[in-house]
N, C-alpha and C positions, 0 to 999 in steps of 0.2 A: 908540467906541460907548458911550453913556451909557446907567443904569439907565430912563430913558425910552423909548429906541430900542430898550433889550431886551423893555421893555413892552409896546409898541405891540401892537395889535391882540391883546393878553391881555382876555377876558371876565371880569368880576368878578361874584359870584353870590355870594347869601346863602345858598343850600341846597348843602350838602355830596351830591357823587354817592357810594353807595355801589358802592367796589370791594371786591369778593372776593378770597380765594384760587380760585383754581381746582381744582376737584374732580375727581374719577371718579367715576362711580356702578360699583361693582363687585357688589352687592348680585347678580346674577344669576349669580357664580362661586361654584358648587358646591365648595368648596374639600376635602370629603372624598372628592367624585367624584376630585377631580382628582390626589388624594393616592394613591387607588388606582390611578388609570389609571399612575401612576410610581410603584406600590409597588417594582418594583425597584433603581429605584435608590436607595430609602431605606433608613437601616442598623436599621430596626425596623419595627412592623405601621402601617399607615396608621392606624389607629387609635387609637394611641398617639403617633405623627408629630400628627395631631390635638388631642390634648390637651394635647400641649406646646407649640403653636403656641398652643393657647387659653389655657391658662395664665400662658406666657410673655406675649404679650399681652396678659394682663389684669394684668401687672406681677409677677409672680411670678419670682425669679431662677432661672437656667437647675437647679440641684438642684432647687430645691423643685418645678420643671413639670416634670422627670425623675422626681422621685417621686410627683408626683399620676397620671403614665404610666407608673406602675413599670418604670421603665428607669433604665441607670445616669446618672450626669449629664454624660457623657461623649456614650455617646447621643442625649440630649438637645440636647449643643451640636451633634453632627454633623446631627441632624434639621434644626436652625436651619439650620446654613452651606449645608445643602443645597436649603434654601428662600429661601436669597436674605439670611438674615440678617447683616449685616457684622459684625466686632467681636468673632465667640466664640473664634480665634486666643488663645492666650494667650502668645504670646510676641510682644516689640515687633519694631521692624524691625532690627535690628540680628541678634537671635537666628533671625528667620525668613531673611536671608542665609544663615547658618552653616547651617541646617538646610536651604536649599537647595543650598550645597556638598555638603552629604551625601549627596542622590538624586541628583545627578551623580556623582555617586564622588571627589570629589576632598577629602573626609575621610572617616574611617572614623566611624564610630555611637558610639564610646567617647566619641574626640572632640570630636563635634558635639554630644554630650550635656551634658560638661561645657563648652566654650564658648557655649552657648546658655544655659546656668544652670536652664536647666528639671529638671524631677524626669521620670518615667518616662512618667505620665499626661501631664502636659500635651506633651512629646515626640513622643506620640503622636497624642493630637489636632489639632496644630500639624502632621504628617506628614500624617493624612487631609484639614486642608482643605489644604492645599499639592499633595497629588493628584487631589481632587476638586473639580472645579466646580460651583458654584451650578446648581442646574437650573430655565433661563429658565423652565419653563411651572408648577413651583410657586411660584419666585419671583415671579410675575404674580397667582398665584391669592391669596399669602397678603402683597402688597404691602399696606401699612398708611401714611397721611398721614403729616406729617413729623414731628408730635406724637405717634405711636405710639410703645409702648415696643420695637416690629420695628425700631425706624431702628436699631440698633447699640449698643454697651455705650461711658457717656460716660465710663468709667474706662479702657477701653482704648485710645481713641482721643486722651486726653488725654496718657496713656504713650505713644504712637505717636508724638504730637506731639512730644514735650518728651524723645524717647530720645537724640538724640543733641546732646543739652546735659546727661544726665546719664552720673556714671559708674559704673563696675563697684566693687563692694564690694573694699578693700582698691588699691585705683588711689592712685593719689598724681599729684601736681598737681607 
């Protein structure tokens, strides 16, 4: 089969058809209704959930939209993970294993501390989204295109990437 026979019957046109992305119109999701209707299972007031979703997405990092919500920035990231936001995990994939041995029990917390390399907070944080899931119906409400800055943190997902071609401080080759 020659480049002719793959031709055949191809239309040739001087006007370009304009293709889209394809959208959603979400524009009619109340997103602080919706914030309260699952104020429970948020780790602050919907109101403050609120402002760090607005913040955050208007490109503010996760402290500074914890402080525009006077909350800790800790909070902050749990508001996120809890609305569907990927990426505020601070530990790669390697450390998030180890600290899944540890809510199994088959290391102890000293442990999993030190081989995870994290400090106390991020420990922490990395334990609640590891127990907590995303909740489908604010993660709907507060879904943003793929140009938003809701898609995920590209620093963490670059370390995610690239953890197990890297090594542990003091490792030898």
């Amino acid at each position: 089969m020659g480049l002719s026979d793959i031709a055949a019957g191809l239309e040739v046109t001087t006007k370009q058809v304009e293709r889209g992305v394809a959208t959603v119109d979400d524009t009619e999701v109340d997103v602080a209704a919706r914030l309260r209707a699952h104020a429970e299972k948020l780790p602050c007031t919907p109101e403050a959930a609120l402002t760090v979703l607005e913040r955050y997405g208007e490109g503010d990092s996760v402290g500074d939209a914890g402080r525009a919500a006077s909350v800790a920035s800790v909070t902050a990231a749990k508001v996120l993970h809890r609305c569907g936001v990927e990426g505020v995990t601070p530990l790669a994939p390697m450390a998030r294993r180890v600290l899944r041995d540890w809510l199994t029990g088959e290391l102890s917390r000293a442990d999993a501390l030190e081989l995870s390399g994290a400090d106390e907070a991020e420990f922490a944080l990395a334990a609640y989204v590891e127990t907590h899931d995303p909740v489908t119906e604010l993660a709907e409400a507060t879904r943003r295109d793929a140009a938003a800055p809701l898609s995920g943190d590209a620093l963490v997902e670059k370390r995610e990437a690239l953890a197990e071609t890297m090594s542990a401080p003091g490792e030898t080759f």
